[in-house]
LOKOL-53967 format. One record per residue (C-alpha): x negated, z, y negated. Coordinates in steps of 0.1 Angstrom, whole numbers, padded with zeros to 4 digits, always signed. Example, Ala and Ser with C-alpha at 12.3 -4.5 7.8 and 13.67 -1.06 7.14 Angstrom:
2
-0123+0078+0045-0137+0071+0011
//
This chain:
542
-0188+0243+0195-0195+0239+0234-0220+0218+0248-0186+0200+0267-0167+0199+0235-0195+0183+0217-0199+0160+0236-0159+0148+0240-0163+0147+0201-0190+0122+0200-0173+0099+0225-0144+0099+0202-0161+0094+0173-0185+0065+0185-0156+0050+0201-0135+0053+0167-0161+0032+0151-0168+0010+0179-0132-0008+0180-0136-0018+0147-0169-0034+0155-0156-0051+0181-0128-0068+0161-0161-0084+0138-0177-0096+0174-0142-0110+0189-0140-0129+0152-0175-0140+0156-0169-0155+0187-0136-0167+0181-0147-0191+0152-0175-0203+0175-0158-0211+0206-0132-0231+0202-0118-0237+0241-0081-0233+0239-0080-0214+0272-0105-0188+0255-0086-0187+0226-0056-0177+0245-0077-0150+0258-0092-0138+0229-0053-0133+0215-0048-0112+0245-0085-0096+0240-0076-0088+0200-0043-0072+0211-0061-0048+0235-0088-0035+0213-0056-0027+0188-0041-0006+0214-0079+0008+0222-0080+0018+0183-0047+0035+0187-0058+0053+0210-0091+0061+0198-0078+0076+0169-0053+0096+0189-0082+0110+0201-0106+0118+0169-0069+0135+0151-0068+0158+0188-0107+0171+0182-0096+0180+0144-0072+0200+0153-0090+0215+0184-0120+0221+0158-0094+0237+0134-0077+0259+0157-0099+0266+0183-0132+0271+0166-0121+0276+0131-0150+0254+0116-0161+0219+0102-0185+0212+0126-0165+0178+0136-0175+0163+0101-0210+0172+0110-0212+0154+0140-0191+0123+0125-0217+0124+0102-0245+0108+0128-0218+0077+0126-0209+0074+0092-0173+0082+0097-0150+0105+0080-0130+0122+0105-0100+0137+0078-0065+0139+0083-0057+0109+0056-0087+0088+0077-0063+0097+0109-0032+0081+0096-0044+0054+0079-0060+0043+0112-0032+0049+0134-0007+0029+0108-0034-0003+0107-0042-0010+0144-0005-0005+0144+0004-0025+0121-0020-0051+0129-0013-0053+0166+0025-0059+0160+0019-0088+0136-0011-0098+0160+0022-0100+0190+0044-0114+0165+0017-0147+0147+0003-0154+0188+0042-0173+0195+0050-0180+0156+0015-0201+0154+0023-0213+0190+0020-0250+0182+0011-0247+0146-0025-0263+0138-0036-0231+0113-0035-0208+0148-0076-0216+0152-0082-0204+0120-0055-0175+0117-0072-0156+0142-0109-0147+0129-0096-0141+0099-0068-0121+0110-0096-0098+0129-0116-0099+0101-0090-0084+0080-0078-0052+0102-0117-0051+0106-0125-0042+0073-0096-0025+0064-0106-0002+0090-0146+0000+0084-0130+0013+0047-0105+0037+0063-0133+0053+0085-0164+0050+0065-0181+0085+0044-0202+0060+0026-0187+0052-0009-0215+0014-0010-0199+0008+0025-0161+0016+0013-0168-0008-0015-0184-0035+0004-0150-0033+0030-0128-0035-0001-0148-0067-0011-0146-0079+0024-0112-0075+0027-0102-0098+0000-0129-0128+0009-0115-0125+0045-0076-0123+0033-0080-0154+0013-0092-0180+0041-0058-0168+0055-0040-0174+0021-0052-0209+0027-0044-0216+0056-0022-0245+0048-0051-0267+0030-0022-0296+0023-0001-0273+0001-0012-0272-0036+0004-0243-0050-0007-0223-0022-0044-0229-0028-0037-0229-0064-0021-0189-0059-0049-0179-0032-0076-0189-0060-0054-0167-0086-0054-0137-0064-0092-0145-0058-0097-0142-0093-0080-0109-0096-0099-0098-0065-0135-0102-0079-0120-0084-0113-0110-0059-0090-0139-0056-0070-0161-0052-0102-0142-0022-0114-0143-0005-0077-0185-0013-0080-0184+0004-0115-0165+0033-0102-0185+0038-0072-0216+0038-0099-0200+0063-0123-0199+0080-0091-0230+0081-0080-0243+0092-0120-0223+0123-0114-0231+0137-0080-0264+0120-0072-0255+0111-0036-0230+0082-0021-0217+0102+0003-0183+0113-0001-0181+0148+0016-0217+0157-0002-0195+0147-0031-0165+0168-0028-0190+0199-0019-0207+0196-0053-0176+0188-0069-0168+0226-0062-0198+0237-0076-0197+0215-0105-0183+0232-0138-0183+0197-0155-0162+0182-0129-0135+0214-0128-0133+0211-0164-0130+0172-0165-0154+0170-0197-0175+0143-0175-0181+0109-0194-0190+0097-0158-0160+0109-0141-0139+0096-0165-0155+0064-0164-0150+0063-0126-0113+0077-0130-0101+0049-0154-0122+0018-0134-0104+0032-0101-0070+0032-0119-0074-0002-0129-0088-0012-0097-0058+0006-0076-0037-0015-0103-0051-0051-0095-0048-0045-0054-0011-0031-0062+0000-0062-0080+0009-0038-0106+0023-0056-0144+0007-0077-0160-0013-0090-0131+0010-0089-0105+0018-0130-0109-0001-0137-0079+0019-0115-0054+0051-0138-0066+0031-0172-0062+0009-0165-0026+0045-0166-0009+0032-0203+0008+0013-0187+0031+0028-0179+0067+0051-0153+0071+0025-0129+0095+0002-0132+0071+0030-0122+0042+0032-0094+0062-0002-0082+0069-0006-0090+0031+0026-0064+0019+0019-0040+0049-0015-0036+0049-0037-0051+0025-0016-0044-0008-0018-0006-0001-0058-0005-0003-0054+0009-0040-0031+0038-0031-0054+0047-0004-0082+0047-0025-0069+0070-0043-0063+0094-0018-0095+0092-0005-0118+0099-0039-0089+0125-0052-0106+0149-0046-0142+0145-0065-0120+0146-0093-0100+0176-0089-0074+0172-0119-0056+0151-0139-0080+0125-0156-0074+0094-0181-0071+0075-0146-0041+0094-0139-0023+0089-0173-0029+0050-0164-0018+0051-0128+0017+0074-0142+0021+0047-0172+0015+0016-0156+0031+0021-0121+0061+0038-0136+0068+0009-0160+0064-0014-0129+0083+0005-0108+0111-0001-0139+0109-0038-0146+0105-0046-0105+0134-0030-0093+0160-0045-0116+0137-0077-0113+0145-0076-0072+0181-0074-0075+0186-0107-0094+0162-0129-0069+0178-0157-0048+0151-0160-0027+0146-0138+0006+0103-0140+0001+0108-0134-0037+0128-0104-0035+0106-0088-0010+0074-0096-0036+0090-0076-0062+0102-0048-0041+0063-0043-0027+0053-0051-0065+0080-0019-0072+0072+0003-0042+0032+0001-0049+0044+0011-0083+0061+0040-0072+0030+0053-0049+0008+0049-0080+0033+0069-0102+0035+0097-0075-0007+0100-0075-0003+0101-0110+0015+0130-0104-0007+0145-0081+0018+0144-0057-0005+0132-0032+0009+0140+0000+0043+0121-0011+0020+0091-0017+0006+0092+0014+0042+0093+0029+0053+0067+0009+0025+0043+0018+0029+0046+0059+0065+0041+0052+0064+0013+0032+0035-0001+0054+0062+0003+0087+0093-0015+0065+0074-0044+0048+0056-0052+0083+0092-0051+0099+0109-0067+0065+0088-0101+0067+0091-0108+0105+0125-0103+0103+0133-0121+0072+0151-0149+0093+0176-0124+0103+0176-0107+0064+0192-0139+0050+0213-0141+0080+0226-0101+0071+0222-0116+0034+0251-0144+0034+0271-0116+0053+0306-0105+0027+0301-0073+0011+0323-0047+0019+0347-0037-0013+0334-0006-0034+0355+0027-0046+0366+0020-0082+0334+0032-0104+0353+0069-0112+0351+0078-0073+0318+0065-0074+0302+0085-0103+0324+0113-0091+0313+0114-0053+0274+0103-0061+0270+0130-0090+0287+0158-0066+0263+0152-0037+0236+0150-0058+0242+0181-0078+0242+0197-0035+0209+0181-0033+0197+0200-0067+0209+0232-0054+0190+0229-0026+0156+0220-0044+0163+0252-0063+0167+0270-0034+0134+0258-0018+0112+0235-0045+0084+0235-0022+0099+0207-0006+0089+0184-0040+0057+0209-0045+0073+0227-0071+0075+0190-0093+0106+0189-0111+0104+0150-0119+0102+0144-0080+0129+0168-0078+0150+0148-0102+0141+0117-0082+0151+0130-0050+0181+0139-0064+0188+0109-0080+0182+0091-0043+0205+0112-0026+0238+0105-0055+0228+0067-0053+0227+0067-0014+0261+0087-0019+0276+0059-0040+0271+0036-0017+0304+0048+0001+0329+0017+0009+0364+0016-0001+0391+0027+0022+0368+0050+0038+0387+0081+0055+0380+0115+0043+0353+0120+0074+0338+0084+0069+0333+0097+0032+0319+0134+0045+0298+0121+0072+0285+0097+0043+0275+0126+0019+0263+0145+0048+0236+0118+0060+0228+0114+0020+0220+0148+0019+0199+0148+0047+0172+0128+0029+0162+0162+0016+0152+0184+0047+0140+0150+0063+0118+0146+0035+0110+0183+0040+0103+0178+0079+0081+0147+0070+0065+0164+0041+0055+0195+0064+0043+0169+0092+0017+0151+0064+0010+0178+0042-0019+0192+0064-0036+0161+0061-0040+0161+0025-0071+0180+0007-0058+0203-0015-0061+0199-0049-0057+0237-0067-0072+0231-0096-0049+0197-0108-0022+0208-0133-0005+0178-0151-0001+0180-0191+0027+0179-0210+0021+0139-0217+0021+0137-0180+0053+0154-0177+0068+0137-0206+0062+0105-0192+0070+0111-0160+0106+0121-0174+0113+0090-0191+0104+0071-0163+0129+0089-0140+0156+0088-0165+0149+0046-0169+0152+0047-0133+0187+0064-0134+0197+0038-0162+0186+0011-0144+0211+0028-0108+0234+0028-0136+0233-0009-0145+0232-0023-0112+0258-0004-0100+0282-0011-0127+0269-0037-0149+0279-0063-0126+0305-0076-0150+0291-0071-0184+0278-0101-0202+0252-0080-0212+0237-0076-0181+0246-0109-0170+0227-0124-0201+0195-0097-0192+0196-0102-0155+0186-0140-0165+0157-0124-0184+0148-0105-0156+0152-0132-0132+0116-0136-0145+0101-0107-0144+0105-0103-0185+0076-0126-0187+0057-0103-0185+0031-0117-0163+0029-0150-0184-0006-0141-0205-0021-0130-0171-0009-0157-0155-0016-0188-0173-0049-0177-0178-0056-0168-0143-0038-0205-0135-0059-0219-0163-0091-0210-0145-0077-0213-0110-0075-0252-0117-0106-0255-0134-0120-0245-0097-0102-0265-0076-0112-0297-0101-0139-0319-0085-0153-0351-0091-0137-0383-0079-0170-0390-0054-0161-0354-0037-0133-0352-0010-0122-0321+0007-0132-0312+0038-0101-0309+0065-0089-0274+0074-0116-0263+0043-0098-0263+0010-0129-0252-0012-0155-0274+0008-0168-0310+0000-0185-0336+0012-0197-0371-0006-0175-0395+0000-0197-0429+0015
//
């Protein structure tokens, strides 16, 4: 590399790990000053350095592919070294989606807190937050990824609490903090197991002795699978995956940007890391088989569990609690790419899904347009998707040669197709099958546009259990399109939807015990008052 282009690389790098400094300084000096007209400036101030980020990140993903095409070498990692950064394609995204992310919900809380009395406190926090979830994204350091990941939650619950007055809410926030310190105990033990393995903490020393490690290619490492099932459990705490997703469903008290920062940002943490440590694994460990079982099975019981909510907040709980479930299944899979897809996506909709749920229950109360009878529907939805099929056999590299993502897609595109309204002309109906069927080359386009980012992973091949349960999951899925689409009317599904009104129960055991302890915290003596605006502060009473 040129003296020029070395030095344009170390700009970009220092600045990539500046912004999110700078969001822990603005913080700082938010909570200390507390002048209104600073305040007002510091809003402006936090929106900036998001944009700054942006850009800064724009930037670091121009120098890797300069450093790819141009020169052919690594040597960007090298320098990004000097910072403690990890300058990889996942890193790249992960950024860009954040500061993103963060900035529109940062635009969106600055008029919704307008008058509100929690907009003091919403803001260090709030920085705070994107903060850490950034210092993880960026960092090569797996003591400073798990200090981030611990960071993260501390920080996210003074904004689950922002609302002191309201007891359920601080009763939920000290659930989830529970959770969070179980969480952040298995990320510590997998970082460990880690560290027994490879003897080093950084992550790319890691993946290079990974390659050179017989042990770890044949997956016979006590350690590794130690790390592999503490991540999977970890990744299935963050995700709000059952049995211990009760405290998604109760932290709903909170304000709506900081729903939204909690179901676009924060929640995704386990998927991501994930696709971050992948690859010092290398193929499909015990962590796998748990992240397949238990994020299938909540993929299941969430989606049916979504379509029988009344409330607007509710429903969009379980579908996060589903979709995380779905992004686990698929790195389970080792379909990592379509993980990574799947989490800026669901990132973008949930951040969009909870500021505009005013206008959701407005769209919500809205009459349903009449259906084809069910024969035209089964008829129309299996006929697209048997197009759809044909076309993955034509070119399976579009699901990475996967036949249970292939049978997934499929089954999208024939329940997309069913969705077809009555009285709809023959070109209504064939412009209808036409855009169902172009899920599959925009998948393809989208796929192509990721895929570079993603280390590859040659040496993962899933085992027949794998396979086997990944089948059954997709053909529960298909029962469960099946019911919803036509079990409207049977008192069988009208007696289970009751059931499932409630999540099956399922998160009852978890819950009350989680509850049980939750209460025993918040429980203080009757010569202790709290502290205004400080839910978990006291002072004597005189």
């Amino acid at each position: 590399m040129n003296p020029i282009a070395e030095l344009s690389s170390l700009v970009a790098l220092a600045l990539w790990l500046l912004f999110p400094v700078s969001l822990f300084v603005l913080a700082a000096l938010t909570g200390w000053l507390q002048n209104p007209l600073q305040l007002d400036r510091y809003w402006r101030l936090a929106g900036w350095l998001m944009l700054a980020s942006m850009a800064s990140t724009l930037a670091v993903a121009a120098m890797l592919m300069l450093d790819s095409w141009l020169f052919g070498s690594a040597e960007l990692g090298a320098l990004a070294a000097r910072f403690g950064v990890y300058p990889d394609g996942v890193a790249v995204w992960m950024a860009l989606m954040v500061a993103f992310v963060g900035w529109v919900i940062l635009r969106y809380a600055d008029n919704y807190l307008r008058q509100d009395p929690g907009r003091e406190r919403f803001l260090p926090w709030f920085l705070v937050t994107v903060g850490s979830v950034l210092v993880l994204v960026l960092t090569n350091h797996l003591l400073i990824l798990a200090g981030a990941w611990i960071g993260v939650s501390l920080a996210l619950h003074h904004l689950l609490t922002l609302y002191p007055d309201r007891p359920e809410a601080r009763v939920a926030a000290v659930q989830k903090f529970i959770v969070s310190r179980v969480g952040d105990a298995l990320v510590i033990t997998g970082v460990i197991a880690l560290y027994l393995q490879y003897d080093t903490f950084l992550l790319p020393d890691m993946v290079q002795n990974m390659v050179q490690s017989e042990a770890a290619r044949a997956g016979g490492s006590t350690a590794l699978t130690v790390a592999s099932v503490a991540l999977a459990l970890a990744a299935a705490l963050k995700c709000a995956q059952i049995p211990f997703h009760g405290w998604l469903i109760r932290v709903m008290e909170a304000p709506t940007p900081v729903s939204a920062l909690l179901h676009a940002g924060v929640i995704n943490l386990g998927g991501f890391l994930w696709l971050r440590l992948f690859p010092v694994f290398d193929g499909f460990t015990a962590g796998h088989m748990i992240l397949l079982v238990v994020g299938g099975f909540t993929a299941v019981v969430a989606v049916l569990t979504m379509m029988t909510q009344f409330s607007v907040k509710h429903a969009l709980a379980w579908s996060t609690c589903a979709q995380m479930g779905f992004m686990l299944f698929e790195i389970g899979m080792g379909a990592y790419t379509l993980a990574l897809l799947h989490l800026l996506a669901h990132s973008l909709y949930k951040a969009h899904s909870f500021l505009a749920s005013g206008r959701t229950v407005v769209v919500s109360s809205a009459r349903k347009l009449p259906e084809l009878p069910a024969g035209h529907r089964v008829s129309f939805g299996v006929g697209t998707g048997l197009v759809a099929a044909v076309i993955l056999w034509w070119a399976p590299w579009i699901v990475e040669y996967n036949l249970v993502f292939g049978l997934l897609l499929v089954l999208a595109v024939a329940a997309s197709a069913m969705g077809i309204p009555a009285g709809a002309t023959n070109g209504v109906k064939f412009t209808g099958a036409a855009m169902a069927l172009a899920l599959v080359p925009l998948y393809a386009m989208l796929h192509l546009l990721l895929g570079p980012a993603v280390p590859e992973q040659s040496g993962f091949s899933i085992p027949l259990a794998g396979y086997v349960t990944g089948a059954v999951m997709v053909l529960l899925l298909a029962l469960c399109a099946l019911c919803i689409a036509f079990g409207g009317q049977l008192r069988v599904t009208q007696a289970l939807s009751v059931h499932f009104r409630h999540g099956l129960y399922l998160a009852l055991p978890f819950d009350r015990f989680t509850h049980l302890l939750a209460a025993e915290a918040l429980r203080v003596p009757q010569v202790f008052k709290r502290v205004p605006h400080h839910p978990f502060r006291l002072e004597e009473e005189s």
